[in-house]
C-alpha positions in Angstrom: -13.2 61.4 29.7 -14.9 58.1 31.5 -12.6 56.2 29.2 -9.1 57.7 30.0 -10.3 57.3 33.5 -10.9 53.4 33.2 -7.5 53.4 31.2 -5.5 54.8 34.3 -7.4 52.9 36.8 -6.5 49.5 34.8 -2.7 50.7 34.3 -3.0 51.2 38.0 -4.2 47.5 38.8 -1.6 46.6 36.2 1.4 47.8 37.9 -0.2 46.6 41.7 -0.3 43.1 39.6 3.2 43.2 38.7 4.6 44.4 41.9 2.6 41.9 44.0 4.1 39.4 41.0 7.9 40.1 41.6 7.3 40.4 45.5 6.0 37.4 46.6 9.0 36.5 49.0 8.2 36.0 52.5 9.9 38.4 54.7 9.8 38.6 58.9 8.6 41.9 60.0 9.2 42.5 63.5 6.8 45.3 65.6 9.1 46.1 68.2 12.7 45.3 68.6 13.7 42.0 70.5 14.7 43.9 73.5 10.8 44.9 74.2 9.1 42.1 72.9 8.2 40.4 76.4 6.2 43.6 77.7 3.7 43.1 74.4 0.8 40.8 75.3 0.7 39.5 71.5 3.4 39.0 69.3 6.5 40.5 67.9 7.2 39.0 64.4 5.0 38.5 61.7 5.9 36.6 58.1 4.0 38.5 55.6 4.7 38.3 51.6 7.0 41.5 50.3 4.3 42.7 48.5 1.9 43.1 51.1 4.5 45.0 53.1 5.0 47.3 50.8 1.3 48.0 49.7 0.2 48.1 53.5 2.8 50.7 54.1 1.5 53.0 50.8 -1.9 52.5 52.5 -0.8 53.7 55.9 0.5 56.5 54.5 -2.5 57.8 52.5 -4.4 57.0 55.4 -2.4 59.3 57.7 -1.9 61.9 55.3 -5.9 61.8 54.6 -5.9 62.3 58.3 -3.3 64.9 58.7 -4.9 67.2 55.8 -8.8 67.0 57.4 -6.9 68.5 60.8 -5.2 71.2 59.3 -7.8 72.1 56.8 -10.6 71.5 59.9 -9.8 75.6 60.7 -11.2 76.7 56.9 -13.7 74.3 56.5 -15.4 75.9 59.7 -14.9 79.9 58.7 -16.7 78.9 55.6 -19.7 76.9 57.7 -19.8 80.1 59.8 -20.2 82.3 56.8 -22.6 80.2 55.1 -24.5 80.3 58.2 -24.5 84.2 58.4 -25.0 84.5 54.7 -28.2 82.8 54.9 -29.5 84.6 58.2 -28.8 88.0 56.2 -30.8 86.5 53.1 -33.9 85.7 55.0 -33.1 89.2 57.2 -33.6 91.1 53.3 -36.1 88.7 52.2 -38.1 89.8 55.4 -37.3 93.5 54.9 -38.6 93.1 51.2 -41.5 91.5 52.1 -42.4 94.6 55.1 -41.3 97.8 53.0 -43.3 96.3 49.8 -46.3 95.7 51.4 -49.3 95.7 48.2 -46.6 98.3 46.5 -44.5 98.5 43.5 -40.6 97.5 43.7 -39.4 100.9 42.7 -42.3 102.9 44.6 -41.8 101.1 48.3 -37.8 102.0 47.2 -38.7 105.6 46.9 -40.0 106.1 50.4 
């Protein structure tokens, strides 16, 4: 399994390789439009290669749907702290009760009264 992992990994770099390869034009990205570039304190265009357009904008977009996912899922993840948290006060609540009700006695015997 460590294998086809590597193989995907290196396909992956592959195809980054060959995309960076066939992009290396230099294009003008502009922040804002022209019409509010004077209120911006630093500045409006930028020439960047193609390719690191396009993999800076697949990065931005797994970094705001990484951030999107931990909000929504941020309601689950603490209902199942919450139960965790009550599961373990009930275990040591029945450890404590075992320990009380079968004081020097047999399992079955303390049971029985």
């Amino acid at each position: 399994m460590r294998y086809i992992r590597y193989v995907f990994w290196a396909g992956v770099g592959l195809v980054l390789i060959v995309v960076a390869l066939a992009n290396r034009e230099t294009i003008t990205v502009n922040l804002v439009p022209d019409e509010f570039a004077g209120f911006l304190p630093f500045g409006n265009a930028y020439s960047l290669p193609l390719f690191l357009v396009i993999l800076g904008s697949i990065l931005v977009g797994l970094l705001i749907g990484f951030v999107w996912e931990y909000i929504r899922e941020f309601k689950q993840r603490n209902d199942a702290a919450k139960r965790k948290r009550e599961l373990n006060r009930l275990e040591r609540e029945v450890q404590g009760l075992r320990a009380k009700t079968g004081e020097g006695k047999d399992d079955v015997l303390a049971l029985l009264e």
